[in-house]
C-alpha positions as CSV (number, residue, x, y, z in Angstrom):
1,X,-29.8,-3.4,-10.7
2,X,-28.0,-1.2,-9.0
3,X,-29.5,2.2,-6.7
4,X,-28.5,5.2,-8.6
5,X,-26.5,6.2,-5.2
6,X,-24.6,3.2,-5.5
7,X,-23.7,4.2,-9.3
8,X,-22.5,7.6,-8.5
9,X,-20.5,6.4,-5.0
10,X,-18.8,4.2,-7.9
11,X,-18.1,6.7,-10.9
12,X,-17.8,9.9,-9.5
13,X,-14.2,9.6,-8.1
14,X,-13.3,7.5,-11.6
15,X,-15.0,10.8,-13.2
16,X,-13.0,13.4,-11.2
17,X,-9.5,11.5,-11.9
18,X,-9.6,11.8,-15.7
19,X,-11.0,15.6,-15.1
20,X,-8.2,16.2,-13.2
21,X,-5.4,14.2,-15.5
22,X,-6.8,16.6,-18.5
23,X,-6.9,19.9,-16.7
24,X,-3.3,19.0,-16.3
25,X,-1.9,17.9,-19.1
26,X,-4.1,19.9,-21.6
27,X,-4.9,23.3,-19.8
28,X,-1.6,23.1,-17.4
29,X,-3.7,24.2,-14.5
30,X,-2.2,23.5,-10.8
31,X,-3.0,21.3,-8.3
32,X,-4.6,23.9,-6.7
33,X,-6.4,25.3,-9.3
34,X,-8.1,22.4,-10.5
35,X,-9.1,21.6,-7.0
36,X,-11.1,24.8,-6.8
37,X,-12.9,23.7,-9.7
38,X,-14.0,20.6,-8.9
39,X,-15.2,21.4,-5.1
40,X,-12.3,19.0,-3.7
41,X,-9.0,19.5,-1.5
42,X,-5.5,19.4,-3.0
43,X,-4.5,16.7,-1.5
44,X,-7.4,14.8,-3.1
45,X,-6.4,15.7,-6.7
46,X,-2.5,15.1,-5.8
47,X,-4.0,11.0,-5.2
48,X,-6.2,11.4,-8.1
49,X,-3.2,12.1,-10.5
50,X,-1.2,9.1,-8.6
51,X,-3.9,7.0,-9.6
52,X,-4.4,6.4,-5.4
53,X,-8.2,7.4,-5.8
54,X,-10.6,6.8,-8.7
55,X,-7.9,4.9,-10.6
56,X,-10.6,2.8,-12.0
57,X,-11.4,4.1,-15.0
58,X,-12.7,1.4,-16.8
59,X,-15.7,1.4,-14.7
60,X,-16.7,4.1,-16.5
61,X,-16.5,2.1,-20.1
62,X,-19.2,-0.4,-19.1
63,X,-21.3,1.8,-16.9
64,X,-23.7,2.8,-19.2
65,X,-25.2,-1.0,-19.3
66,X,-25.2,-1.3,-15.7
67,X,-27.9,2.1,-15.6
């Protein structure tokens, strides 16, 4: 079993990615703006939506059963 540290060091960036990917496509926010909102830099988000960090999702399909 897993510390919950070692959960969140796991999901979180997964997490912020498909935040990210909606508040683009749905809400048409900027890079900026949706940077502001989740506490991170620009250039963080601009990898996010490249797929260079937190690209993978499916970690957080099967997550739940790991907790």
């Amino acid at each position: 079993m897993k510390l919950f540290c070692e959960i969140v060091v796991e999901l979180l960036p997964s997490l912020r990615a498909l935040v990210a990917e909606e508040l683009m496509n749905e809400y048409k926010l900027s890079q900026q703006e949706i940077a502001k909102r989740l506490f991170v830099t620009q250039p963080a988000i601009s990898q996010y939506l490249r797929n260079l960090r937190g690209a993978d999702k499916r970690l957080l399909n099967g997550s739940a059963n790991e907790i």
